[in-house]
N, C-alpha and C positions, 0 to 999 in steps of 0.2 A: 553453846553458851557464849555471851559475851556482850558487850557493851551494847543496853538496850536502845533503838529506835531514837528516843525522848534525848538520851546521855548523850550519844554519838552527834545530834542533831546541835544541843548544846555544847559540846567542844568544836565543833564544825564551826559556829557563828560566832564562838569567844576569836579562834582563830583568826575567821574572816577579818573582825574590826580588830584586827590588830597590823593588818597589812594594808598600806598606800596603795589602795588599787588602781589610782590614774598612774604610778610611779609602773605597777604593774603592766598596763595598757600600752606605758611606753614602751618597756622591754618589749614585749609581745612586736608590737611593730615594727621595731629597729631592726629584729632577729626574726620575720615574718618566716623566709625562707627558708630559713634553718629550724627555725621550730617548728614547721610543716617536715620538712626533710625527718626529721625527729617522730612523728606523730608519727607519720605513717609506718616508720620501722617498728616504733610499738605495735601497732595493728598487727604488723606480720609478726613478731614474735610471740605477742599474746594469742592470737589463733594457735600459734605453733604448739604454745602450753599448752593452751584448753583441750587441744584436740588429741594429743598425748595421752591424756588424761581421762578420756574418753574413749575416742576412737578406734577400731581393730580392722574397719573399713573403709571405704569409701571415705579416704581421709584428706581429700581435696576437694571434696562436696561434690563433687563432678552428678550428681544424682541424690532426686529428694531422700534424706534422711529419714535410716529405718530404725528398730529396733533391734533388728540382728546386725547393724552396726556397731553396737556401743559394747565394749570390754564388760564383761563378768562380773569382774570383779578393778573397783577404782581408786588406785592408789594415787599419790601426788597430791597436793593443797594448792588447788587454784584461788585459796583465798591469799595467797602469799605472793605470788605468779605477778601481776599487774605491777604490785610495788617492784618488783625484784627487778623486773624486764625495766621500768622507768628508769632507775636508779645507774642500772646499768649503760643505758643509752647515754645518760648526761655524764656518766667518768670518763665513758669514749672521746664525747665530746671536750672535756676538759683537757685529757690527756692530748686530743688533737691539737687543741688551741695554742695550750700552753707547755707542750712538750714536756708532760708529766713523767716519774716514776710511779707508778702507782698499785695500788694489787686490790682485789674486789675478795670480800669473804661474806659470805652471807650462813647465819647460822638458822633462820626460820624453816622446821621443820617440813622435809619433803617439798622443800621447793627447787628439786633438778631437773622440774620440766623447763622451767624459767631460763635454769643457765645453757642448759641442751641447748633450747632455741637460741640465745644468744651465740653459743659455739657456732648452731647449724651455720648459722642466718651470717658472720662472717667467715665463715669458710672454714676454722679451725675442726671443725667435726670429722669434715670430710678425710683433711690429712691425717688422717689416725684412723678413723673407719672408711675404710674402701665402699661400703655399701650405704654411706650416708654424704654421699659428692652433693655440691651446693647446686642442684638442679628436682624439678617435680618428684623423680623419682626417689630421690634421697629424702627428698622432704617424707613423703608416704615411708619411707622406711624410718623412718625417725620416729615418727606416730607410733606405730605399727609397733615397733620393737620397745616404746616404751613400758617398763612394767609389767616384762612379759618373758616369758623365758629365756634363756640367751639371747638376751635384748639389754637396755638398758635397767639400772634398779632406780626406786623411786627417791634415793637420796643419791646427791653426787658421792662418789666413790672414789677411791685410789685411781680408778681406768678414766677418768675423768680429765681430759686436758686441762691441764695448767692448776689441777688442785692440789691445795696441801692442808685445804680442812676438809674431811670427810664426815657427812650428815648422819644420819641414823641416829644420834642422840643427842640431845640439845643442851645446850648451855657454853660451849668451849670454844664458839666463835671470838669471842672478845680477847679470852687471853692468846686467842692463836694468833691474832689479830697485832697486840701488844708484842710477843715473841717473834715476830717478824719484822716490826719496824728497828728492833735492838739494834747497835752498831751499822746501822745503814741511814746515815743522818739525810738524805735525799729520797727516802721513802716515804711514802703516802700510804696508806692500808683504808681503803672505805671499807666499815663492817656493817652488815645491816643485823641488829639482832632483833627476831621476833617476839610479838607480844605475849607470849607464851613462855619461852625463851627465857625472857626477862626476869619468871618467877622462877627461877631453876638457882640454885645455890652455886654451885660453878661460876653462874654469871655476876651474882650481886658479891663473889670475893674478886671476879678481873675486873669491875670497875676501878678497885683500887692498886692497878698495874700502874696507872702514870704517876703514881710515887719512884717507881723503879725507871722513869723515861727521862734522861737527861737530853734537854735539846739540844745541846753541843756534839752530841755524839749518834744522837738516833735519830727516829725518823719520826712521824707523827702517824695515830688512829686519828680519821673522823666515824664517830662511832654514828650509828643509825636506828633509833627506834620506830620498829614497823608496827603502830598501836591501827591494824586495821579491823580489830573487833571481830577476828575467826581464831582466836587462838583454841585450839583444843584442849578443856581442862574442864 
């Protein structure tokens, strides 16, 4: 269920005329190079989701795909995955530019294939698992283990590099998000919270956390709604 064909088509093209697209055109060209540099690390990381999420074999295609390739049973929400991996490409990028503090929380249910891959893909995975090093091999163990017994679980967890919200039940990204930037006035928190997410009680009381956020002293949420029309409900 979720935002039909007709609806989604219709928010799409309210969107469209609302944005300068020659002002667009030009960004695009100015940053040709880096937003190709950009594109194509999506590519590798969204493969890296999908195939998580699927895969138990032959997880670098190396050989036409079969059916005794594909996992049993499939956990993770690739409909989450695309946004998640984007999102995190361009805070990379910010934090490069502009010498950010910054911390990434995503609360969209079952999407730790997303961040896995980002881990894999800079290196962070490896230093923590021995058997998931930034090379082919690592990449296939990273597939492989997802979702799967003494492997990785389908939401980020405690064992998870660099987390301090852990998935498995929705809604508590926002205020984990707000309890982080408190007394750290040079913090940035990007939260992406899912469209699903959003109907959860939890979430519609941490909207009203930046009553408690003084800019003199804290840090700032850019909050993120992912309305990509897979939420499960």
């Amino acid at each position: 269920p979720g935002s039909s064909p007709s609806t989604m088509s219709t928010s799409y093209e309210i969107t469209c005329r609302s944005v300068d697209v020659g002002a667009v055109a030009d960004v695009r060209a100015k940053h040709a190079e880096q937003l190709e540099k950009i594109e194509l690390y999506r590519r590798f990381v969204d493969y890296l989701a999908a195939t998580q999420i699927y895969l138990k074999a032959n997880e670098l295609l190396q050989e036409p795909l079969k059916p005794e390739h594909i996992k049993e049973r499939l956990l993770g929400h690739w409909g989450t995955c695309p946004g998640l991996n984007l999102v995190y490409a361009h805070c990379n990028r910010v934090i490069k530019q502009y010498d950010l503090n910054m911390l990434y929380i995503t609360g969209p249910g079952h999407g730790a294939p997303a961040i896995l891959s980002n881990l894999f893909a800079e290196g962070t995975l490896g230093e923590f698992f021995d058997k998931a090093p930034h090379t082919p091999e690592g990449a296939a163990y990273l597939i492989r283990a997802f979702s799967w017994p003494g492997g990785f679980p389908s939401h980020v967890n405690a064992e998870t590099p660099g987390s301090i919200h852990e998935g498995g039940e929705l809604g508590y990204a926002l205020a984990v998000a707000y309890g982080a930037v408190m007394d750290i006035p040079d913090l940035i928190v990007t939260c992406v919270v899912g469209d699903g997410e959003a109907e959860t009680g939890p979430t519609a009381g941490a909207w009203h956390s930046n009553k408690f956020i003084d800019p003199a002293e804290s840090g700032a949420v850019l909050p993120i709604l992912h309305v990509n029309g897979y939420k499960i409900s």
